[in-house]
N, C-alpha and C positions, 0 to 999 in steps of 0.2 A: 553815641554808641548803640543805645536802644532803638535809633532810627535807623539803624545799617543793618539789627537783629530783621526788624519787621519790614526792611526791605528786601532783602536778604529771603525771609520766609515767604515773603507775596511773588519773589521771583521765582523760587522752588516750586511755589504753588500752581502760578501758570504755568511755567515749563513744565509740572507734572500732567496737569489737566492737560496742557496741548499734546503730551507723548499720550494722556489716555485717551484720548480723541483719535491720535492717527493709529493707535492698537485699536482703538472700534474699529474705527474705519477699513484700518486693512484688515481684521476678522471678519467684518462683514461682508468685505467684495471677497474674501473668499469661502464665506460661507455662499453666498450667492453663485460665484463661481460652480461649487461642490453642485449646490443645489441645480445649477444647469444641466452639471453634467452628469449626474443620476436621473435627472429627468428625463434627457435624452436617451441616456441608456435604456430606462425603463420604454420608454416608447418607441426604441428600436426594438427592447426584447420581446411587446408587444407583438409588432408587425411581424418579427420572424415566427411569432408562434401563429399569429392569424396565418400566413404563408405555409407553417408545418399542418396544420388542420386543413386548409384547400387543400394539401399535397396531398395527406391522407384519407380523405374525401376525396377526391376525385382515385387516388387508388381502390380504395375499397369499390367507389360505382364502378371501373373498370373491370374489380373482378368477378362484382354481381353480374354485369350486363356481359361479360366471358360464360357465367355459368347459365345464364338465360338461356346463349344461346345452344350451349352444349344441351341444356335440357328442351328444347327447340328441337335440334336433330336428332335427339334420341323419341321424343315424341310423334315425330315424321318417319321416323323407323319403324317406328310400332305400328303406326297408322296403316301403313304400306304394309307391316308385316300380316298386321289383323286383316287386310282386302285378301291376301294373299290366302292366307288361309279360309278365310269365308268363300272365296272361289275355289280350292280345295275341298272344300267340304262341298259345297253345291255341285261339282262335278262328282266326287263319288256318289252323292245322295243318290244323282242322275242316274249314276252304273247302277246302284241296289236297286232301283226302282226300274232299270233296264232288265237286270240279271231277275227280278221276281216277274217282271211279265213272260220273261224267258221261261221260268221255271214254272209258271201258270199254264202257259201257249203248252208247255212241254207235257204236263199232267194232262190236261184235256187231251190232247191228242195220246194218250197212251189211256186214260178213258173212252177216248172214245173210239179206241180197234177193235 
């Protein structure tokens, strides 16, 4: 009877140890599992962020190199506009300096009647 107790117990024994072996085992292919698959995640959510940072860099350069060139044509404007006036101004200077020889020529000759 004592030998059927302690058979009996060695049987429970290993059948307990063999169920805690295949509860490791299946905890750990799914802990493994898990772990793949937040790995993956995480190195997918990596690549789309690397991907949103290019997007936003190269937006941002797009709208530096938009406002270059807006301020490009506004300084080709001026450029154009400052000759513009410096030849304005060089032809009136011309007329004063026409209109005082005029009004010199004009003195002297009313001196000299």
């Amino acid at each position: 009877m004592e030998e059927n107790k302690v058979e009996s117990i060695k049987k429970d024994k290993t059948t307990t140890e063999n169920l805690l072996q295949e509860t490791i085992e299946k905890h750990q292919a799914e802990l493994s599992a898990q772990k793949e698959y937040y790995t993956d995640a995480l190195s997918a959510s990596k690549k789309a962020e690397a991907l949103a940072e290019a997007r936003a860099d190269n937006e941002a350069r797009t709208e530096l190199e938009s406002h270059l060139r807006e301020a490009e044509e506004r300084e080709t404007m001026l450029v154009q506009a400052l000759e513009e006036l410096r030849q304005t101004l060089s032809r009136k200077e011309q007329e004063v300096i026409l209109n005082c020889i005029n009004i010199v020529d004009l003195c002297l000759l009313i001196c000299l009647k």
